[in-house]
N, CA, C and O of each residue as an XYZ file, in Angstrom:
448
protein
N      -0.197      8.548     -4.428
C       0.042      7.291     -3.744
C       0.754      6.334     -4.705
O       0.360      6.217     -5.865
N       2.085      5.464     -4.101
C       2.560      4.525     -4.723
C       2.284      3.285     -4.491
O       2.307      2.781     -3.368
N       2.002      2.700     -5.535
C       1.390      1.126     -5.914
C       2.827      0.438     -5.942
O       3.671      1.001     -6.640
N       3.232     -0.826     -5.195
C       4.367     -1.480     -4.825
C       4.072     -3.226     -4.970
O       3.113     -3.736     -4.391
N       4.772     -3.819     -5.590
C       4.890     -5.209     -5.724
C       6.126     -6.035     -5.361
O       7.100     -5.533     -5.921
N       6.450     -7.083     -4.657
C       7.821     -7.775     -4.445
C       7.624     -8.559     -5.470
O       6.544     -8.980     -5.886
N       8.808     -8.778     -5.926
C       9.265    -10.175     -6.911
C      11.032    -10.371     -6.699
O      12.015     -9.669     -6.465
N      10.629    -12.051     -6.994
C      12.260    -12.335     -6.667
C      12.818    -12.263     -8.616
O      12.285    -12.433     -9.713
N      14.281    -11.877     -8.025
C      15.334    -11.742     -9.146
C      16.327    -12.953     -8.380
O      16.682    -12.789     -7.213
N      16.712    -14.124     -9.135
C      17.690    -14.877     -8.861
C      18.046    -14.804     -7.600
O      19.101    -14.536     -7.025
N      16.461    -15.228     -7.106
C      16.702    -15.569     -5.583
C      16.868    -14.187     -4.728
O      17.155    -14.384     -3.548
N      16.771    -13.190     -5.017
C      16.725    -11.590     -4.384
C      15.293    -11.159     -4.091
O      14.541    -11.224     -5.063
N      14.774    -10.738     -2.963
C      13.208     -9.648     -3.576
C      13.948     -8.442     -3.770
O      14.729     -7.871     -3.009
N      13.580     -8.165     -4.879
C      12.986     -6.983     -5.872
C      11.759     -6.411     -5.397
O      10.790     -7.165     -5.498
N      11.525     -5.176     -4.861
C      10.427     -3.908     -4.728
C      10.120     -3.378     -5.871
O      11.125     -2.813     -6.302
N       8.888     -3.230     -6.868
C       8.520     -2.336     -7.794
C       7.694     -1.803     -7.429
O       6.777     -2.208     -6.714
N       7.915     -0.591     -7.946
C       7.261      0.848     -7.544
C       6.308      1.294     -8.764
O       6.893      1.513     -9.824
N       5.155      1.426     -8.745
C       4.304      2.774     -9.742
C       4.389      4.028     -8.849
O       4.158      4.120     -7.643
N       4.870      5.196     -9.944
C       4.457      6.568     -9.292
C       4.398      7.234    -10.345
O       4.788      6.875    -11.456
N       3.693      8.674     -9.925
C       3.208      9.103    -10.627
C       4.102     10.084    -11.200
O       4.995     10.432    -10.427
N       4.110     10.708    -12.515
C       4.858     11.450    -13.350
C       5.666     12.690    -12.175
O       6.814     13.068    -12.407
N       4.981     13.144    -11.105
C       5.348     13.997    -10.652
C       6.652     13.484     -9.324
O       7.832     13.760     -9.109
N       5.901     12.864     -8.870
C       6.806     11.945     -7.823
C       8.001     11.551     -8.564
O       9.052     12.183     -8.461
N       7.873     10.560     -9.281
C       8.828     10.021    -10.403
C       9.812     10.889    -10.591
O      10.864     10.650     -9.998
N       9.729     12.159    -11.491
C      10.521     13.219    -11.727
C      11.342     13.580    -10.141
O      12.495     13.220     -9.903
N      10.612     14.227     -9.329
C      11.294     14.486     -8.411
C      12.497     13.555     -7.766
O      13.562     13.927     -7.274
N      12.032     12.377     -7.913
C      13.259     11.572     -7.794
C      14.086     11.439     -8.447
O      15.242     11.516     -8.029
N      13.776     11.183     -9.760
C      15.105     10.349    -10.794
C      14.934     11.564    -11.892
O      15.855     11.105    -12.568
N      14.462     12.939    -12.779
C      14.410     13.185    -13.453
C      13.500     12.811    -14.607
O      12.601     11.985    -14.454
N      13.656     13.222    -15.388
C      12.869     12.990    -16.829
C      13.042     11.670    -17.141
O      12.769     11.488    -18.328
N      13.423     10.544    -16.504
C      13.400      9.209    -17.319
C      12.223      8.612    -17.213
O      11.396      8.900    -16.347
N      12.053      7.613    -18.219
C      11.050      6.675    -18.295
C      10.843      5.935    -16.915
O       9.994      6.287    -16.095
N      11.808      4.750    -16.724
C      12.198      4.202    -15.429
C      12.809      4.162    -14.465
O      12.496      5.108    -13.744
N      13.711      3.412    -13.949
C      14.806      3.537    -13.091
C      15.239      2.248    -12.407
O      14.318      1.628    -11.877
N      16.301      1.788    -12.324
C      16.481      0.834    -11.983
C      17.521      0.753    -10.747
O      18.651      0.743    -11.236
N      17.599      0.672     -8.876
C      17.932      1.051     -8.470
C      19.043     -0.301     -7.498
O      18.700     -1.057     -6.589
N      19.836     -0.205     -7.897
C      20.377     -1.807     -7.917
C      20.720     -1.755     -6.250
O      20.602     -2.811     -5.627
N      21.189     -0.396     -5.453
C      21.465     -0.964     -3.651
C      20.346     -1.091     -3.366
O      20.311     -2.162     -2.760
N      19.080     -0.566     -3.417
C      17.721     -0.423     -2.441
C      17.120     -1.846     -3.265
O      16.162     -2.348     -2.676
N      17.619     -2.684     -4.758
C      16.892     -3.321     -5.292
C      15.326     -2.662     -5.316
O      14.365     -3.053     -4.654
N      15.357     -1.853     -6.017
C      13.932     -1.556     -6.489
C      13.911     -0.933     -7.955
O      14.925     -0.600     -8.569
N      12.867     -0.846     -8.330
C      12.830     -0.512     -9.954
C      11.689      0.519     -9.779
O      10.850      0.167     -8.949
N      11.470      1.714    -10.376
C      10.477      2.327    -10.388
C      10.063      2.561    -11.443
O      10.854      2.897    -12.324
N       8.638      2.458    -11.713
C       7.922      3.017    -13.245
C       7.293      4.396    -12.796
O       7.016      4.814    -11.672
N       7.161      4.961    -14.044
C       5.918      6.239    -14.288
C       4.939      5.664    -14.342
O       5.048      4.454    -14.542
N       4.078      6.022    -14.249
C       2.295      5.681    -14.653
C       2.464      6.081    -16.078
O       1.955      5.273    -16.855
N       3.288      7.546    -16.868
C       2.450      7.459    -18.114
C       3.822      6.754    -18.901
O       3.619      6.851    -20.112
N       4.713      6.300    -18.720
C       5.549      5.188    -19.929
C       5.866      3.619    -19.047
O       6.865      2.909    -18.931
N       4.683      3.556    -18.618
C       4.727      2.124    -18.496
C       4.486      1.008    -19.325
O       3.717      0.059    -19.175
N       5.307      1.299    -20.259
C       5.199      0.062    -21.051
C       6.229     -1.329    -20.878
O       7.260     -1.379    -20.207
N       5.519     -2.602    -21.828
C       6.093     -3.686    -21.883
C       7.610     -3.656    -22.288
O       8.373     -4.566    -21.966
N       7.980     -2.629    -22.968
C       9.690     -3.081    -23.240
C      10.373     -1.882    -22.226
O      11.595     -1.756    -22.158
N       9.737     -1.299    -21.700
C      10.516     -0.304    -20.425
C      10.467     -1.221    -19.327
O      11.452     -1.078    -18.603
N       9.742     -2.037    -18.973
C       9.391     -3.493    -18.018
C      11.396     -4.246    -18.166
O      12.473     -4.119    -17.584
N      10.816     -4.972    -19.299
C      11.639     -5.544    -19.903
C      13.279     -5.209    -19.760
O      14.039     -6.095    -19.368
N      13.719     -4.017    -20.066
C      14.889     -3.023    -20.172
C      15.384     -3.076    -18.466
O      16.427     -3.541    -18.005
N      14.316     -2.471    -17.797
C      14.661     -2.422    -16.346
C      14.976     -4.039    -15.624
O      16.065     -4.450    -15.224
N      13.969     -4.593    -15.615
C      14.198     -6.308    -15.387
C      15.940     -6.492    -15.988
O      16.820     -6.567    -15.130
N      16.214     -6.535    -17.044
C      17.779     -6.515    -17.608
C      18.723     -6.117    -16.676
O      19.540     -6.918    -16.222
N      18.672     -4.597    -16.253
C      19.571     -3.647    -15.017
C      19.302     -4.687    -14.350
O      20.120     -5.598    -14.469
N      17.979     -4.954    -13.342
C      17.894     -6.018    -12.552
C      18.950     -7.156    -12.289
O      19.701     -7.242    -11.317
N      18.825     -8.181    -13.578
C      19.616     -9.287    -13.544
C      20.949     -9.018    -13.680
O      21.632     -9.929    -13.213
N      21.566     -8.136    -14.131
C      22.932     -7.357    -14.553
C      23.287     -7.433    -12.637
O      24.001     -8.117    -11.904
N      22.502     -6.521    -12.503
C      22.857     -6.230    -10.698
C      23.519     -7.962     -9.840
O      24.470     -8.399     -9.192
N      22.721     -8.217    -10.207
C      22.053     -9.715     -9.450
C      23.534    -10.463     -9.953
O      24.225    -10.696     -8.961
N      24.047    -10.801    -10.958
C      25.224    -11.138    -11.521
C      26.471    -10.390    -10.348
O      27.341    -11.197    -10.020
N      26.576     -9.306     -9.872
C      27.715     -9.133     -8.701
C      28.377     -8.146     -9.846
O      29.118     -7.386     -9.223
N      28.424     -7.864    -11.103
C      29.508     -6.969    -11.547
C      28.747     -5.543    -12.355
O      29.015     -5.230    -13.515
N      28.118     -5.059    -11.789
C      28.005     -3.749    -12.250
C      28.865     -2.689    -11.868
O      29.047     -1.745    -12.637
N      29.580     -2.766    -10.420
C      30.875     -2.329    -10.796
C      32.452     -2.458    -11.307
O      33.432     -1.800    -10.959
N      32.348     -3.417    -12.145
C      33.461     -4.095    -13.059
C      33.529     -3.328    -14.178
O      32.704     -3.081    -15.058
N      35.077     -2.869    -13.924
C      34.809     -2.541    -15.299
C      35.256     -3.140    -16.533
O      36.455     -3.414    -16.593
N      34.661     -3.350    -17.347
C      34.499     -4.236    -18.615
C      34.488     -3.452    -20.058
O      33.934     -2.413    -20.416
N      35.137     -4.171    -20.574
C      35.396     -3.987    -22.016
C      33.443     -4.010    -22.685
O      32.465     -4.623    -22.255
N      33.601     -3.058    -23.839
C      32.066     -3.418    -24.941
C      32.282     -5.170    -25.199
O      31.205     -5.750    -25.060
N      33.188     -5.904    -25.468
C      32.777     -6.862    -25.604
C      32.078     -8.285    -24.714
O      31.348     -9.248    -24.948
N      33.109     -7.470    -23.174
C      32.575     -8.187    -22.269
C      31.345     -8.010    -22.033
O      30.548     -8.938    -22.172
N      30.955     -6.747    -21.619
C      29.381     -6.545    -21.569
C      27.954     -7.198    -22.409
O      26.810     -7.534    -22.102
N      28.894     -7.134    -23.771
C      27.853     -7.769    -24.972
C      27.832     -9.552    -24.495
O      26.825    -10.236    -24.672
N      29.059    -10.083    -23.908
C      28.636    -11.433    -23.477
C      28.041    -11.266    -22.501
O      26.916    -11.754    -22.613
N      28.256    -10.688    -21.300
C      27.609    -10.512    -20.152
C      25.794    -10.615    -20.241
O      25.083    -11.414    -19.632
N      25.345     -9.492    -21.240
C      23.881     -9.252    -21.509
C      23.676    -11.113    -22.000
O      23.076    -11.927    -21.299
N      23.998    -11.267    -22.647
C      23.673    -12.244    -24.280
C      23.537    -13.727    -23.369
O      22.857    -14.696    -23.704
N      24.455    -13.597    -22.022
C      24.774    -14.632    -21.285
C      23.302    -14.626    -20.435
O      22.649    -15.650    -20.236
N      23.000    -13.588    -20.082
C      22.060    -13.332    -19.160
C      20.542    -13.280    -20.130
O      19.476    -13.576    -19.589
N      20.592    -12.955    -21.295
C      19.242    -13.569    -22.216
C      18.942    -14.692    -22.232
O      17.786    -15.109    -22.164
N      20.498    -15.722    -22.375
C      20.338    -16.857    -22.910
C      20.068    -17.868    -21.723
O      19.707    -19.044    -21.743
N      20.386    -16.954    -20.616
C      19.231    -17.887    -19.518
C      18.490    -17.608    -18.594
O      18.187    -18.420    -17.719
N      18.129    -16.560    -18.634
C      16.760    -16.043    -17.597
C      15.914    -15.142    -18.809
O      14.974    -14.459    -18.402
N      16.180    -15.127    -20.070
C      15.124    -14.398    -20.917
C      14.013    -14.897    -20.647
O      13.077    -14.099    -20.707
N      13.764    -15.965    -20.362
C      11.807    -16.343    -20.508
C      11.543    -16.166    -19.103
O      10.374    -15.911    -18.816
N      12.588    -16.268    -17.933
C      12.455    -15.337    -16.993
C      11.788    -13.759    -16.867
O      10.968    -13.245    -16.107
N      12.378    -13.408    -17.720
C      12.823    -11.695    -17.942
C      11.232    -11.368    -18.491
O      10.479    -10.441    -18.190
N      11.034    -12.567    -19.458
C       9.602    -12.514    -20.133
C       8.373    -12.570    -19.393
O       7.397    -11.821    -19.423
N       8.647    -13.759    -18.622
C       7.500    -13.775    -17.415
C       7.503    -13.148    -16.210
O       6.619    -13.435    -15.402
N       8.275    -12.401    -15.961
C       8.595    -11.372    -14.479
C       7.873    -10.009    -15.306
O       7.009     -9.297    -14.795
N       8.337     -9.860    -16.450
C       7.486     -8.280    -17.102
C       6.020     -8.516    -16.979
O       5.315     -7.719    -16.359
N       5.343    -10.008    -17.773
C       3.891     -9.965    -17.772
C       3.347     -9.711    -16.780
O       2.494     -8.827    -16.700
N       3.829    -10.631    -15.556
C       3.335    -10.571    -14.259
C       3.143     -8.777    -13.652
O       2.079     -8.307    -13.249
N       4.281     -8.135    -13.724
C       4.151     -6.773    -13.207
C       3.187     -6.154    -13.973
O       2.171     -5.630    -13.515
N       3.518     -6.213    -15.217
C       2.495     -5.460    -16.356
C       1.072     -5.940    -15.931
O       0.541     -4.926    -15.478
N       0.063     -7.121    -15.837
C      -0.729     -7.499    -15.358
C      -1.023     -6.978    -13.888
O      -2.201     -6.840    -13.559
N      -0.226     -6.746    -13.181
C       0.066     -6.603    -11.483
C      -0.990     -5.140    -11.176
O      -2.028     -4.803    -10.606
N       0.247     -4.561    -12.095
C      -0.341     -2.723    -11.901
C      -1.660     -2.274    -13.082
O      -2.484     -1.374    -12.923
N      -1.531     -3.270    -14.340
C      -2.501     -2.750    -15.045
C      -3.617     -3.020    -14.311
O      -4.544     -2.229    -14.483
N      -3.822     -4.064    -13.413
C      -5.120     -4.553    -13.207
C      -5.744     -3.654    -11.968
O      -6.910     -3.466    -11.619
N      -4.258     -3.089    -11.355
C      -4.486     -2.241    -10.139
C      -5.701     -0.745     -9.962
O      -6.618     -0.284     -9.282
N      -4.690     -0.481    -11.347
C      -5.394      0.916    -11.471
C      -4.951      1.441    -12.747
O      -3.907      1.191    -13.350
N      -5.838      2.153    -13.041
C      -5.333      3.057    -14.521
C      -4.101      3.584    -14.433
O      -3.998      4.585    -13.723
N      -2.739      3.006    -15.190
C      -1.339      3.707    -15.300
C      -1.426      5.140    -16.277
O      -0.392      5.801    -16.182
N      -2.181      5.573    -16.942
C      -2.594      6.231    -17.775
C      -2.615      7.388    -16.689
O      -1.706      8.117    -17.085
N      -3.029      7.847    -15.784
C      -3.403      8.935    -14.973
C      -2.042      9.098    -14.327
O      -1.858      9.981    -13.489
């Protein structure tokens, strides 16, 4: 069974997903997370749910939310792009992770 939370991204709801290692895989492969920018949803594993995989995905998130993930851009544009998007939704980025991290830890053991 998947554990699901809404949260807004710059005015968007965002769907997050817990599933479990097996589910997970079957969808996306061996990754940690996933960040799914048309359906806006993000999915975690239960066993690498951690605070900077939170964090990383939330990023894809706001990247999406900005309109140019299909632009294509120079390494330098991108490096402003991110740096632009730290320098003003980071304590965003900070408090959207606790909240989920709190959300699902409190739900149920991510560990299983």
């Amino acid at each position: 069974m998947s554990k699901q939370l809404t949260i807004q991204i710059k005015g968007s709801n965002w769907t997050v997903k817990m599933l479990t290692p097996r589910k997970f895989i079957k969808l996306h492969k061996d990754w940690a997370a996933m960040t799914l920018p048309d359906s806006k949803e993000i999915h975690f594993r239960t066993d690498f749910f951690l605070p900077h995989f939170i964090r990383h995905e939330l990023l894809h998130a706001f990247v999406s939310e900005t309109g140019v993930e299909n632009v294509k851009m120079d390494i330098d544009d991108m490096e402003e792009l991110c740096c632009t998007i730290v320098g003003d939704f980071g304590i965003d980025i900070i408090k959207i992770a606790d909240y989920i991290l709190i959300f699902f830890n409190s739900s149920f053991d991510t560990k299983k």
